[in-house]
PyMOL commands that place a pseudoatom at each C-alpha (Angstrom):
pseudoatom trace, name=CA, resn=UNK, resi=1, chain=A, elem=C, hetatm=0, pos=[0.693, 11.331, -4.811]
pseudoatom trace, name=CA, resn=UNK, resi=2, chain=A, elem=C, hetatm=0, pos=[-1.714, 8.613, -3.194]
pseudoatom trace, name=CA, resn=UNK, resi=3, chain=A, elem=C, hetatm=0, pos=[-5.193, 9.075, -4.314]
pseudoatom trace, name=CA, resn=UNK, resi=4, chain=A, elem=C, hetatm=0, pos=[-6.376, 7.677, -1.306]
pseudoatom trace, name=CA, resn=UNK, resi=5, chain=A, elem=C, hetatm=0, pos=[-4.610, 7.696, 2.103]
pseudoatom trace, name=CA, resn=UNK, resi=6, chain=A, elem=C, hetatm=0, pos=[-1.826, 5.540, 4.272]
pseudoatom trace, name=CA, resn=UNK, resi=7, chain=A, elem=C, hetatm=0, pos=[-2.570, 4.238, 7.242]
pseudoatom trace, name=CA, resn=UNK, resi=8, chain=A, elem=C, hetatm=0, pos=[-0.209, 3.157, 9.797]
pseudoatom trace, name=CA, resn=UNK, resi=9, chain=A, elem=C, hetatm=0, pos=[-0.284, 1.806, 13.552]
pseudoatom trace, name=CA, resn=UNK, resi=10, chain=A, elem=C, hetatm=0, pos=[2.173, 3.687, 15.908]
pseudoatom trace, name=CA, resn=UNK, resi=11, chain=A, elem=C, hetatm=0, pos=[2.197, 2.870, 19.521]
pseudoatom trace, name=CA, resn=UNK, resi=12, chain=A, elem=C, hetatm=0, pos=[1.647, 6.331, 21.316]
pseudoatom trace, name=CA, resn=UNK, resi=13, chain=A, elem=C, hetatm=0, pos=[-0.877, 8.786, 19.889]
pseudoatom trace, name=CA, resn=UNK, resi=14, chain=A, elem=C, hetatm=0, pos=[-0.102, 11.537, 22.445]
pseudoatom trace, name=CA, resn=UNK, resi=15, chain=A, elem=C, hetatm=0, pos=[3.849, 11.457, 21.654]
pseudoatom trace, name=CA, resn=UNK, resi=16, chain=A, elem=C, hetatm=0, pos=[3.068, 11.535, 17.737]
pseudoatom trace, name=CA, resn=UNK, resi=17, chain=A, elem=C, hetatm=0, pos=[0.973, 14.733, 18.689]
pseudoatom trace, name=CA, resn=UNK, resi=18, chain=A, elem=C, hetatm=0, pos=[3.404, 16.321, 20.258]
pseudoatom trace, name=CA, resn=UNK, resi=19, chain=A, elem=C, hetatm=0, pos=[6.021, 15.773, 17.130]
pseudoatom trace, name=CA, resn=UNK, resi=20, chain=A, elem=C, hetatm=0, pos=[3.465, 16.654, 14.647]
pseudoatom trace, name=CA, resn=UNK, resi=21, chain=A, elem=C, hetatm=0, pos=[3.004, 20.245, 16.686]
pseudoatom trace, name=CA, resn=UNK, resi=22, chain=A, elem=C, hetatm=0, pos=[6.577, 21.050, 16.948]
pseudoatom trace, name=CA, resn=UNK, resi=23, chain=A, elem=C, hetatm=0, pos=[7.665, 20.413, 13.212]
pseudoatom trace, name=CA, resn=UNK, resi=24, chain=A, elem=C, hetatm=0, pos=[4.526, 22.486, 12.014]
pseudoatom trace, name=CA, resn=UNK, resi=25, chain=A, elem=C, hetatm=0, pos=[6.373, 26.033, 12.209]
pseudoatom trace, name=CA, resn=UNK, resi=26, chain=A, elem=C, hetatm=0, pos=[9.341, 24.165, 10.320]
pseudoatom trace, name=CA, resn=UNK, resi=27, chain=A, elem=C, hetatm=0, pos=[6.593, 22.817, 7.383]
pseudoatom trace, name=CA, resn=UNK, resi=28, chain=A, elem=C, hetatm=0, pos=[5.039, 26.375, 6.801]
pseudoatom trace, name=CA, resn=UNK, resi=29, chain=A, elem=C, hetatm=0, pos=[4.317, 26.900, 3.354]
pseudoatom trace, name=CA, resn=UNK, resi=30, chain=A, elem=C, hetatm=0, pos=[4.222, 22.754, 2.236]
pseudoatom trace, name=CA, resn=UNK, resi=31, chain=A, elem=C, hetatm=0, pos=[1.031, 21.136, 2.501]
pseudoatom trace, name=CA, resn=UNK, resi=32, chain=A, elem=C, hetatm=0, pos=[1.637, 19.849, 5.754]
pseudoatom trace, name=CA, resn=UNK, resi=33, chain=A, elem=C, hetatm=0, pos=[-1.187, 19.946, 8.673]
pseudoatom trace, name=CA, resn=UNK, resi=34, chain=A, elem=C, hetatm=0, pos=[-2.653, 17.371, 10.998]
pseudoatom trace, name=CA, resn=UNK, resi=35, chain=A, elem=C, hetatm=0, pos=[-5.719, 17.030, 13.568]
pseudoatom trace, name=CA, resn=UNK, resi=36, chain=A, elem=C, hetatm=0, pos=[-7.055, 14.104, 15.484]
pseudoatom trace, name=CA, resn=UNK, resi=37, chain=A, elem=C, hetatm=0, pos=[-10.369, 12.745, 14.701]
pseudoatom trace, name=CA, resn=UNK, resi=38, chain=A, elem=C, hetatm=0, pos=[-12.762, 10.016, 16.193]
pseudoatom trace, name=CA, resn=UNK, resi=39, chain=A, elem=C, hetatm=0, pos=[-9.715, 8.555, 17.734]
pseudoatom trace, name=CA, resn=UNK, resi=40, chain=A, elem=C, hetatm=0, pos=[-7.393, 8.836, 14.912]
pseudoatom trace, name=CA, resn=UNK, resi=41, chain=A, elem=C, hetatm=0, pos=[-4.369, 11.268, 14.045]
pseudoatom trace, name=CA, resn=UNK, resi=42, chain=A, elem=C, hetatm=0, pos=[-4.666, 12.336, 10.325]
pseudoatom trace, name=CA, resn=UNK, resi=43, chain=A, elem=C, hetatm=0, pos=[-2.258, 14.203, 8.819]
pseudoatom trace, name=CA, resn=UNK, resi=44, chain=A, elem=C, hetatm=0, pos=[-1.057, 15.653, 5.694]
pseudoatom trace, name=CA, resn=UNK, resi=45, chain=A, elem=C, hetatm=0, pos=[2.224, 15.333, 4.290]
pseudoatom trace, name=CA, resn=UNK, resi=46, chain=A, elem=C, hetatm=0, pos=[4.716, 18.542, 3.257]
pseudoatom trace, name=CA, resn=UNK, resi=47, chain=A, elem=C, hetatm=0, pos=[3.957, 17.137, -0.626]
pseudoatom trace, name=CA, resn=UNK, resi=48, chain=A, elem=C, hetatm=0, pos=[-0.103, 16.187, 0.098]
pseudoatom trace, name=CA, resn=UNK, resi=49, chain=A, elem=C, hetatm=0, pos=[0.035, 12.628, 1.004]
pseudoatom trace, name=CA, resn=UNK, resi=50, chain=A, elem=C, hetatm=0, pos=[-2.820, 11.850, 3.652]
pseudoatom trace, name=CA, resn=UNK, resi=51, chain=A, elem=C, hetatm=0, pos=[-1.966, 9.834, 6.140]
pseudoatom trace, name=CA, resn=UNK, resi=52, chain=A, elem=C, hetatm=0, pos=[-3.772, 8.414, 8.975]
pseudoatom trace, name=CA, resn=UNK, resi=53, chain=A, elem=C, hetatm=0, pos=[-2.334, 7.150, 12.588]
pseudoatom trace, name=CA, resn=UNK, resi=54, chain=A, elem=C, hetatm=0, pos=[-4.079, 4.857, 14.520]
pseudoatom trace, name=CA, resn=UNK, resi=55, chain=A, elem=C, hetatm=0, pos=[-3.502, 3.363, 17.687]
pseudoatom trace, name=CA, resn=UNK, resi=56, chain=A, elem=C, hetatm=0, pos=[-2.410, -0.532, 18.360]
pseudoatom trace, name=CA, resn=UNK, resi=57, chain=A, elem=C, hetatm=0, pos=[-5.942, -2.413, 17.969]
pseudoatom trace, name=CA, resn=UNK, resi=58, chain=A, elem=C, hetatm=0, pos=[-7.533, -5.977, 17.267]
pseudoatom trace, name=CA, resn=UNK, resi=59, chain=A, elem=C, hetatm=0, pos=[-8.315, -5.275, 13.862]
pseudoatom trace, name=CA, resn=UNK, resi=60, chain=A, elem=C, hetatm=0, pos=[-4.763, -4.567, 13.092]
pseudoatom trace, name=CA, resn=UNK, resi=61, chain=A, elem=C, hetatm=0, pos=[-3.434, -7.754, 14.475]
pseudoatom trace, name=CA, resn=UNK, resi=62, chain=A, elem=C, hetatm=0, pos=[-0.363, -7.423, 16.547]
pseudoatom trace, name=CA, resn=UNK, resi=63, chain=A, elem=C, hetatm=0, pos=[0.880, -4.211, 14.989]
pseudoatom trace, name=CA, resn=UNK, resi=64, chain=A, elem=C, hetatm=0, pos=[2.507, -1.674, 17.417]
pseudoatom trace, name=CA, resn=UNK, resi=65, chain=A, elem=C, hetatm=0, pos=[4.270, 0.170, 14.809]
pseudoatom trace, name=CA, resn=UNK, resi=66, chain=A, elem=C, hetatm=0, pos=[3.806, -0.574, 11.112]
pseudoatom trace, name=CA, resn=UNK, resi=67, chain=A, elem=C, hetatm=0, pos=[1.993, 0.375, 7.826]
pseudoatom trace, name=CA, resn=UNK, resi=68, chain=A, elem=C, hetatm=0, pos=[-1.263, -0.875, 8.411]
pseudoatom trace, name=CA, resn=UNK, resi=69, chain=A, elem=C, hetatm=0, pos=[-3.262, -0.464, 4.832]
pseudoatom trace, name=CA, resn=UNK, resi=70, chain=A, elem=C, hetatm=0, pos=[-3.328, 1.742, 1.395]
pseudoatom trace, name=CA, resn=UNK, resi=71, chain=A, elem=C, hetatm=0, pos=[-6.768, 3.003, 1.130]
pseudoatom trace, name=CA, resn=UNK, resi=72, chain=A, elem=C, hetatm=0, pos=[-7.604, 4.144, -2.692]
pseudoatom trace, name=CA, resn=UNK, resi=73, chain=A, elem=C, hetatm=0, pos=[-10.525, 6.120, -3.670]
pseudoatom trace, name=CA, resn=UNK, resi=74, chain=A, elem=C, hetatm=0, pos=[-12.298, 4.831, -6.490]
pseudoatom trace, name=CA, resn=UNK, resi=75, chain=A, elem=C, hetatm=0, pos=[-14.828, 5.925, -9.001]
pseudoatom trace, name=CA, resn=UNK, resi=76, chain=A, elem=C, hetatm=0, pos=[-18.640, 4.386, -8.057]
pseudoatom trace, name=CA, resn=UNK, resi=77, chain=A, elem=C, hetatm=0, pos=[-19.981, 1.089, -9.224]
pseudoatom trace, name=CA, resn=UNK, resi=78, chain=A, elem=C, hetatm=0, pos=[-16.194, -0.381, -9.378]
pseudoatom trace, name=CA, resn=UNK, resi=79, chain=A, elem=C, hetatm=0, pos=[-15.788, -2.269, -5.975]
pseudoatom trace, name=CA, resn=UNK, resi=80, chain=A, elem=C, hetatm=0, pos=[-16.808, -5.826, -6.757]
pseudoatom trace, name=CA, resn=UNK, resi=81, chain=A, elem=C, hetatm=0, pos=[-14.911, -5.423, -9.893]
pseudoatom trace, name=CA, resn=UNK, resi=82, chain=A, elem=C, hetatm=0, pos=[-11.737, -5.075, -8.144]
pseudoatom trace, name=CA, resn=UNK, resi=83, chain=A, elem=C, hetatm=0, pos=[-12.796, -7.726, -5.373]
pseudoatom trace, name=CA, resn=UNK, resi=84, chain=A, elem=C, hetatm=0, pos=[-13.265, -10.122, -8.448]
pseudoatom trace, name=CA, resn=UNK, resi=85, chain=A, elem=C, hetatm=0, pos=[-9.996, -9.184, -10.010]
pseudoatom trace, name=CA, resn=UNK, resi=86, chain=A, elem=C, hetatm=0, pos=[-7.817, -9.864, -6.671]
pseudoatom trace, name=CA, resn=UNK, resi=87, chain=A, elem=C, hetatm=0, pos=[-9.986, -13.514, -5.653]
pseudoatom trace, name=CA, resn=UNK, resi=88, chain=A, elem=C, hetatm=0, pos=[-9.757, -14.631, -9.085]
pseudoatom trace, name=CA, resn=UNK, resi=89, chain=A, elem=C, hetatm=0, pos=[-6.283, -13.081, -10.450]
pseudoatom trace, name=CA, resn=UNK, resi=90, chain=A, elem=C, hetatm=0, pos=[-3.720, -12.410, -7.894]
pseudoatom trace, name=CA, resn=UNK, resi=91, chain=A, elem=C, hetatm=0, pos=[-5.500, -15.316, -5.481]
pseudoatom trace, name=CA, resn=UNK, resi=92, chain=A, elem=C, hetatm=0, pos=[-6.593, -13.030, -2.473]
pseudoatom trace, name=CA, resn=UNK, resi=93, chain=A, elem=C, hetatm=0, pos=[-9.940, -13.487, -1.444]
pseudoatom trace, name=CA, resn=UNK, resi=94, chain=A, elem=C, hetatm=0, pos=[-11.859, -10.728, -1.257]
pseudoatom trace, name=CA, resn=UNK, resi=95, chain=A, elem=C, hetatm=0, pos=[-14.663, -8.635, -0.740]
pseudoatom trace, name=CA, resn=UNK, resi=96, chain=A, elem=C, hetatm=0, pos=[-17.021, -5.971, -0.828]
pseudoatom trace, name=CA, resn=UNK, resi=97, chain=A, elem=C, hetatm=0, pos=[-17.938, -3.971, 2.413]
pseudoatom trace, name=CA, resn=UNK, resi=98, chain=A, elem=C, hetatm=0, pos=[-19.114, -1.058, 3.339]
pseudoatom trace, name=CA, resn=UNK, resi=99, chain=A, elem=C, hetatm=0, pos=[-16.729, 2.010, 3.859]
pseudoatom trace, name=CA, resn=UNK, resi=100, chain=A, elem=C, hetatm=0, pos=[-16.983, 5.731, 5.267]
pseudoatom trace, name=CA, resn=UNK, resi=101, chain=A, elem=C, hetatm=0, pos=[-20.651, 5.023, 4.335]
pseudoatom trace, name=CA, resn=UNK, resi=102, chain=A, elem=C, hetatm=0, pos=[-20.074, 3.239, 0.507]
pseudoatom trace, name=CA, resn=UNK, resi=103, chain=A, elem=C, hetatm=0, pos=[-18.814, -0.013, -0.984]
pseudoatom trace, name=CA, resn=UNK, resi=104, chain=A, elem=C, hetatm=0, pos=[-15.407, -0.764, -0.822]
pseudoatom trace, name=CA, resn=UNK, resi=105, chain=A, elem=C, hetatm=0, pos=[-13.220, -3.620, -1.971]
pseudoatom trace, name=CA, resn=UNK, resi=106, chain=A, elem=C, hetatm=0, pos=[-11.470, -4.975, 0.901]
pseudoatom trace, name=CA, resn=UNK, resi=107, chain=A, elem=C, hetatm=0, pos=[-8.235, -7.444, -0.107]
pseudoatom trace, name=CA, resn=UNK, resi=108, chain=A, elem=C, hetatm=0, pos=[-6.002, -9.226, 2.622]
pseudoatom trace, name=CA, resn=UNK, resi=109, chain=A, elem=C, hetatm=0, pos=[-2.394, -8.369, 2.032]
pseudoatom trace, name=CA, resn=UNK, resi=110, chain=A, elem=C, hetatm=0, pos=[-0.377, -9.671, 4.761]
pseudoatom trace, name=CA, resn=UNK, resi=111, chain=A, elem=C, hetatm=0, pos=[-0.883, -10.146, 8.687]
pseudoatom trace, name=CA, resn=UNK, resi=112, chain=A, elem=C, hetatm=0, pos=[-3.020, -7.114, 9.751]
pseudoatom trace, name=CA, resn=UNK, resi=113, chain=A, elem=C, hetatm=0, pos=[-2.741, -5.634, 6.408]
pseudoatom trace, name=CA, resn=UNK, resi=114, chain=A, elem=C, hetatm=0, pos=[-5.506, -4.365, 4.111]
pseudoatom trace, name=CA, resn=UNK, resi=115, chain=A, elem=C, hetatm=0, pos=[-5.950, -2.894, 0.624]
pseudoatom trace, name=CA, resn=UNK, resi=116, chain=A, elem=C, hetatm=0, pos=[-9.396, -0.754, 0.169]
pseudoatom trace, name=CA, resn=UNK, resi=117, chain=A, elem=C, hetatm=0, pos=[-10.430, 0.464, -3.185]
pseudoatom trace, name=CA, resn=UNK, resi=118, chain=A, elem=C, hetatm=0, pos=[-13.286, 2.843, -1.134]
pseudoatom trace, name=CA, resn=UNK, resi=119, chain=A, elem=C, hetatm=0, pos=[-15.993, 4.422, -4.281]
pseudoatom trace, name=CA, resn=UNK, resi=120, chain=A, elem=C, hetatm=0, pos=[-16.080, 7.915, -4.008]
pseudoatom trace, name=CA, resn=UNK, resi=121, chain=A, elem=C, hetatm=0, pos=[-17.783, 10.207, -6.688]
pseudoatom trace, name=CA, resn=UNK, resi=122, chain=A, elem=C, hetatm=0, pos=[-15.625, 12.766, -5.713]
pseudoatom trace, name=CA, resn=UNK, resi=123, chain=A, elem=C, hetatm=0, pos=[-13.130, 14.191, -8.673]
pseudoatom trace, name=CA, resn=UNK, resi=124, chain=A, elem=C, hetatm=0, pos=[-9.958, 11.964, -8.404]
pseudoatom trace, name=CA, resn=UNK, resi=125, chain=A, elem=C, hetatm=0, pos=[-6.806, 13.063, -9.515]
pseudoatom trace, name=CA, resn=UNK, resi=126, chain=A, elem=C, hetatm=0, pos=[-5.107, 11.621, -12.678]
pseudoatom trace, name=CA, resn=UNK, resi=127, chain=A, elem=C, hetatm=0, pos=[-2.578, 8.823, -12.049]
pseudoatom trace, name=CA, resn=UNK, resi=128, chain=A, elem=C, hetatm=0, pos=[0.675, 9.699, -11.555]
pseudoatom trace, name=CA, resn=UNK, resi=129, chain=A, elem=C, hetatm=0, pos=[3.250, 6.297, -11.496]
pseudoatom trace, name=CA, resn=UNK, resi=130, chain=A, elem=C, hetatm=0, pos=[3.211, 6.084, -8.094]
pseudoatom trace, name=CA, resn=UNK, resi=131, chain=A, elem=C, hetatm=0, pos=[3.361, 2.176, -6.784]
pseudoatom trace, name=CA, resn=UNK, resi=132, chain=A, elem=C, hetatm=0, pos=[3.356, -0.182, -4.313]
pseudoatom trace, name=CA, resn=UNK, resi=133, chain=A, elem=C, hetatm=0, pos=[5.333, -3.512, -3.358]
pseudoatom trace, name=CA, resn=UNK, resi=134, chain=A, elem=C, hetatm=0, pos=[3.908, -7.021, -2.304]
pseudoatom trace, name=CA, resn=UNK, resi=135, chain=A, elem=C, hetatm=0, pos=[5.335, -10.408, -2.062]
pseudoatom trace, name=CA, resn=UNK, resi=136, chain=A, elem=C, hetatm=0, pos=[3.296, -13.147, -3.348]
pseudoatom trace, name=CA, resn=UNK, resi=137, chain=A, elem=C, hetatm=0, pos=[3.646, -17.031, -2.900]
pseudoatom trace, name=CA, resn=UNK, resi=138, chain=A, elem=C, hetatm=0, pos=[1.993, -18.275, -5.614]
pseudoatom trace, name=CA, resn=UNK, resi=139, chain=A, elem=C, hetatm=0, pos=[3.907, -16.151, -8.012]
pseudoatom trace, name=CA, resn=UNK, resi=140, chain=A, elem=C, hetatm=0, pos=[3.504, -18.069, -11.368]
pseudoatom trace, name=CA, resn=UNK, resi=141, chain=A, elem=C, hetatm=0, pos=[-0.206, -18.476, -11.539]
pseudoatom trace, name=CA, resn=UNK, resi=142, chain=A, elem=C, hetatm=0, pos=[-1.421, -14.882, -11.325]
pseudoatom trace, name=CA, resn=UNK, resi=143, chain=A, elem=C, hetatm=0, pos=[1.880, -14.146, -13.956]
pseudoatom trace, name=CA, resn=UNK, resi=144, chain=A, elem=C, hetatm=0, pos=[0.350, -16.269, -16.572]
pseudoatom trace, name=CA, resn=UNK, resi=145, chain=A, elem=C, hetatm=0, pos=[-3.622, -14.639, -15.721]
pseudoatom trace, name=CA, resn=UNK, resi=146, chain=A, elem=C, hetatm=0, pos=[-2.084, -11.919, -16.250]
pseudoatom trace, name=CA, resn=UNK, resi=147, chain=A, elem=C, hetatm=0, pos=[0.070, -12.284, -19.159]
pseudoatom trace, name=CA, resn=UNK, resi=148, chain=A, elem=C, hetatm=0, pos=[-3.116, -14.088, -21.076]
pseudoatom trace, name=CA, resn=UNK, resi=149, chain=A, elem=C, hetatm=0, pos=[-4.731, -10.711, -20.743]
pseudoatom trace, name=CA, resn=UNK, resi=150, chain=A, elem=C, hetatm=0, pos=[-2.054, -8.478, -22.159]
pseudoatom trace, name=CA, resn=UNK, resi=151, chain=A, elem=C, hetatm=0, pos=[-1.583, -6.680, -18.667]
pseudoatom trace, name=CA, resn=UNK, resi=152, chain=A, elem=C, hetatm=0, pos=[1.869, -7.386, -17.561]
pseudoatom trace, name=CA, resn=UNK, resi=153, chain=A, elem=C, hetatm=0, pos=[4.234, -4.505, -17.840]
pseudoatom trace, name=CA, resn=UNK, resi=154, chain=A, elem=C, hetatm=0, pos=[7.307, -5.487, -16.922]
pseudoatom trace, name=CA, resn=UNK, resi=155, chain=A, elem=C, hetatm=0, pos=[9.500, -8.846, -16.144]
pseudoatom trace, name=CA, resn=UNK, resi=156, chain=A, elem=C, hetatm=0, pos=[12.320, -7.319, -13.942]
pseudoatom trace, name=CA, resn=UNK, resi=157, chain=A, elem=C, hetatm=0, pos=[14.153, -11.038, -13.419]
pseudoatom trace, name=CA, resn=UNK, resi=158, chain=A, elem=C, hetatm=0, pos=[12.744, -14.027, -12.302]
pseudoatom trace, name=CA, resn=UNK, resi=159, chain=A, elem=C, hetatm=0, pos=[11.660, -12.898, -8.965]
pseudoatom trace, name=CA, resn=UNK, resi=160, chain=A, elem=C, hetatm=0, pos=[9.453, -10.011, -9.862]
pseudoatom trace, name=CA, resn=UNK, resi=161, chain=A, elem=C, hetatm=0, pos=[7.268, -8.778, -12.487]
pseudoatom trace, name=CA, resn=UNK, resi=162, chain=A, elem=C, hetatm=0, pos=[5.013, -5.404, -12.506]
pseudoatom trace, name=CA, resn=UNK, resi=163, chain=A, elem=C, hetatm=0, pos=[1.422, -4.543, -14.123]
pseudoatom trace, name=CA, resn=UNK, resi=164, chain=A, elem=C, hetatm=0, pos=[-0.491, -1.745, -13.434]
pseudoatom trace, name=CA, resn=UNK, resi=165, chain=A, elem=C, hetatm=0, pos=[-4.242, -2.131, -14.457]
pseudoatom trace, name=CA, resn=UNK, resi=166, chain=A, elem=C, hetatm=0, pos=[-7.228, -3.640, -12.827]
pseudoatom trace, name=CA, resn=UNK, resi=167, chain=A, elem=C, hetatm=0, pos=[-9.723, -4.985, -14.859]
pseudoatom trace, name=CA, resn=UNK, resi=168, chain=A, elem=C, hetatm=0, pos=[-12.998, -6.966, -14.162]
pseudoatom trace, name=CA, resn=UNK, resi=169, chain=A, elem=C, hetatm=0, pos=[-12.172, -10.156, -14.900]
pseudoatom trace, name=CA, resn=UNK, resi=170, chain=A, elem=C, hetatm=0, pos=[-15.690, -11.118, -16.302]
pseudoatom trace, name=CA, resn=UNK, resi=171, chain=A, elem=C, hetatm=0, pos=[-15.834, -7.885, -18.749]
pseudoatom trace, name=CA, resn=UNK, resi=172, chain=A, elem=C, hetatm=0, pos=[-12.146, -7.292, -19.055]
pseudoatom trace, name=CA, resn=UNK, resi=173, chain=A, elem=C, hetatm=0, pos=[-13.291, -3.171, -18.695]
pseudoatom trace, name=CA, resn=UNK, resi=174, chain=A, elem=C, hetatm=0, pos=[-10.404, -1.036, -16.566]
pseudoatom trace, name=CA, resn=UNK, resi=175, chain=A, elem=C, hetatm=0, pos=[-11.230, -0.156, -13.223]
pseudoatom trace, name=CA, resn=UNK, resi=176, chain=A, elem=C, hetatm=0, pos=[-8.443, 1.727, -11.947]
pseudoatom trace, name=CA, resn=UNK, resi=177, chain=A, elem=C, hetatm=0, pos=[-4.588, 2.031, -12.772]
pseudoatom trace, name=CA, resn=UNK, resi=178, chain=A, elem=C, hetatm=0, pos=[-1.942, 1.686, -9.535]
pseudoatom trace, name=CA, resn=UNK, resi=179, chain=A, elem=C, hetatm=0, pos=[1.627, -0.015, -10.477]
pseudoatom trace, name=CA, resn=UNK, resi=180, chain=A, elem=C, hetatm=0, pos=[2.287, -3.109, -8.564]
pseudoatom trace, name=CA, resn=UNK, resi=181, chain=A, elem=C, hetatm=0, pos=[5.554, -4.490, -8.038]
pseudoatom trace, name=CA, resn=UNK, resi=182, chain=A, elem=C, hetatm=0, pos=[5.115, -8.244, -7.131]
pseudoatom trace, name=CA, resn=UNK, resi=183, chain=A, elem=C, hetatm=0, pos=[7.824, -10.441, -5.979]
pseudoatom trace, name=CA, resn=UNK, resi=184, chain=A, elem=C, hetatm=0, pos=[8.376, -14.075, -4.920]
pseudoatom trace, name=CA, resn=UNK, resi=185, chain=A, elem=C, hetatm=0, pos=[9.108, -15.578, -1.563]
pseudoatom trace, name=CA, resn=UNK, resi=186, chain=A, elem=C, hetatm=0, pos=[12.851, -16.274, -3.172]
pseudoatom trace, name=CA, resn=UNK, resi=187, chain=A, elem=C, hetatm=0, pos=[13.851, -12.416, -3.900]
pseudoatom trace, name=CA, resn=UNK, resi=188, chain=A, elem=C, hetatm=0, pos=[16.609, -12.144, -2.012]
pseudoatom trace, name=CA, resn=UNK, resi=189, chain=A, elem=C, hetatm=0, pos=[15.424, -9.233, -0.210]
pseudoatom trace, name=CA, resn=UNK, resi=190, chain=A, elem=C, hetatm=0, pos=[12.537, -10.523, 0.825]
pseudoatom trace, name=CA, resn=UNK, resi=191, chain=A, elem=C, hetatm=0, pos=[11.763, -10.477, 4.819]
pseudoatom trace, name=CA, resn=UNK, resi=192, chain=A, elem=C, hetatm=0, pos=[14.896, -8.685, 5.544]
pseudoatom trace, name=CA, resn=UNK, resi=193, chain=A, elem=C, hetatm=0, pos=[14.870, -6.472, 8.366]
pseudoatom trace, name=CA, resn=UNK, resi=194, chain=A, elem=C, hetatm=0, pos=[14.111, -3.235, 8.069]
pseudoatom trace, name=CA, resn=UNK, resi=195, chain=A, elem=C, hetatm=0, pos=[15.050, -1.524, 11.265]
pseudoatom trace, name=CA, resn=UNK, resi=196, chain=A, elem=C, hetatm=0, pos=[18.308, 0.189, 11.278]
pseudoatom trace, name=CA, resn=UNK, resi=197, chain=A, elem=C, hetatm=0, pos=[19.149, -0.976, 7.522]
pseudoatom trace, name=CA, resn=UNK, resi=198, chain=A, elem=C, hetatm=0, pos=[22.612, -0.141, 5.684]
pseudoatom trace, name=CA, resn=UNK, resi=199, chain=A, elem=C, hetatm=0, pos=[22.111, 2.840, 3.196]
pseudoatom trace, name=CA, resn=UNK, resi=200, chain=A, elem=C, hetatm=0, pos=[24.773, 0.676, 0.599]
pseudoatom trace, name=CA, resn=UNK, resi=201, chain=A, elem=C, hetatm=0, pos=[21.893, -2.481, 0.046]
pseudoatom trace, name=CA, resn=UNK, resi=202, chain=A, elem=C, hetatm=0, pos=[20.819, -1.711, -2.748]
pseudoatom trace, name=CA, resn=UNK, resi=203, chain=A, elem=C, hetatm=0, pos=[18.343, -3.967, -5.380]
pseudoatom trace, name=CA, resn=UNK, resi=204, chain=A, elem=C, hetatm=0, pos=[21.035, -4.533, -7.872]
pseudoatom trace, name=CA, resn=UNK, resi=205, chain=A, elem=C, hetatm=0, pos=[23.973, -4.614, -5.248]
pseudoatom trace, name=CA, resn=UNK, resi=206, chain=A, elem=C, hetatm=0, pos=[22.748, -6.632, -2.791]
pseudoatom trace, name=CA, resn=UNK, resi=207, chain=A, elem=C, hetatm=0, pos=[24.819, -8.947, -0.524]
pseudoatom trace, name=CA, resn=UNK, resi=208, chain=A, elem=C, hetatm=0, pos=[22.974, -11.357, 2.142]
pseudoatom trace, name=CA, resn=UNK, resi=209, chain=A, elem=C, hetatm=0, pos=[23.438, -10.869, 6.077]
pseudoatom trace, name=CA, resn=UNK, resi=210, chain=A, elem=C, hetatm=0, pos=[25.001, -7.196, 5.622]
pseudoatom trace, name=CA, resn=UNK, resi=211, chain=A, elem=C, hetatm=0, pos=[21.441, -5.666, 6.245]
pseudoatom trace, name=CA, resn=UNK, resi=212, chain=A, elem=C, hetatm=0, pos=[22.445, -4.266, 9.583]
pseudoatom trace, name=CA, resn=UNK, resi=213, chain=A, elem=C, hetatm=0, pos=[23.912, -0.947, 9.910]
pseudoatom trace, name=CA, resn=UNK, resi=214, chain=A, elem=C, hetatm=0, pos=[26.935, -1.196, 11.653]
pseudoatom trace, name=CA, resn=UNK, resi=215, chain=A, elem=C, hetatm=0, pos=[28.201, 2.318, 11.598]
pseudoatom trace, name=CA, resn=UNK, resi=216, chain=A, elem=C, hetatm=0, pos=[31.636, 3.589, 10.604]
pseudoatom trace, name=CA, resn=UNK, resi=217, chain=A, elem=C, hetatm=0, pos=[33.704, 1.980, 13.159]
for i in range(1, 217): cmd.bond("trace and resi %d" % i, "trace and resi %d" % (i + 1))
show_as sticks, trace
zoom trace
């Protein structure tokens, strides 16, 4: 489960109320519910994922339907930590702001797309291996920061490797513990589309232009 919450951009907040209220009867007894706030549709999933739904807006770019961050809580006094670890490591600038009224790390991970690692001193649960994906293209310099400083935890093939802690670069102390699965601009399933994809593509079967979903016929 996140520790933190997932926030997309969908293009009609009324419509996603209106599916939201009539699975609810269907998701008694999960840990399903939803409201709107300020604005904003947050919801819970059936297993206790948060999830927040915004409406299209400038700060998202020119999202109308997409995953717009990963928001992480943190424990205090971390934040420019992390925002050192991402400038100096993985090469994404940066930096600390201020979030739901603390310090958060903010890092740039695609058009419209944010990371925050928000400080929270409430109790946060214990990691679980969750993860998350990115495509990098500098892929070889942040590989060998990495590997220098014993953090690398797997080398899948030569277009992605994993590791899993943050430290402060300057100390070297952990600051928090999410999986990341990085790959290179070459992995072969890198910008394919991912509308109306064909259930056989697979990581280890794949086959170029058969993305598409063609149906049976």
């Amino acid at each position: 489960m996140v520790r933190g919450a997932i926030g997309f951009v969908v293009p009609d907040l009324e419509a996603l109320k209106k599916r939201m209220a009539r699975v609810a009867p269907g998701l008694q007894g999960t840990k399903f519910s939803w409201k709107e706030k300020d604005g904003v549709v947050e919801a819970t999933c059936p297993w206790g994922n948060r999830v927040r739904c915004h409406a299209p807006a400038p700060e998202f770019g020119d999202t109308e339907l997409g995953l717009a961050y990963v928001e992480f809580d943190v424990p205090p006094d971390v934040a420019p930590g992390i925002a050192r670890f991402y400038t100096e490591i993985m090469a994404a600038p940066s930096r600390v702001v201020k979030r739901h009224g603390g310090p958060a790390a903010e890092v740039p991970i695609g058009r419209g797309q944010r990371l925050w690692y928000t400080e929270t001193r409430e109790p946060i649960p214990p990691y679980d291996g969750h993860h998350i994906e990115m495509y990098i293209a500098d892929f070889s310099a942040p590989y060998k920061k990495l590997l220098e400083r014993g953090l690398i935890t797997m080398e899948t093939d030569e277009h992605e490797w994993r590791f899993q802690r943050i430290v402060d670069p300057k100390t070297g102390k952990p600051l928090f513990e999410i999986e990341h699965e990085v790959r290179s601009l070459k992995h072969p399933l890198y910008a394919r589309p991912l509308v109306n994809r064909n259930p056989l593509q697979t990581n280890t079967a794949y086959q170029r232009n058969q993305d598409a979903f063609r149906g049976k016929y």
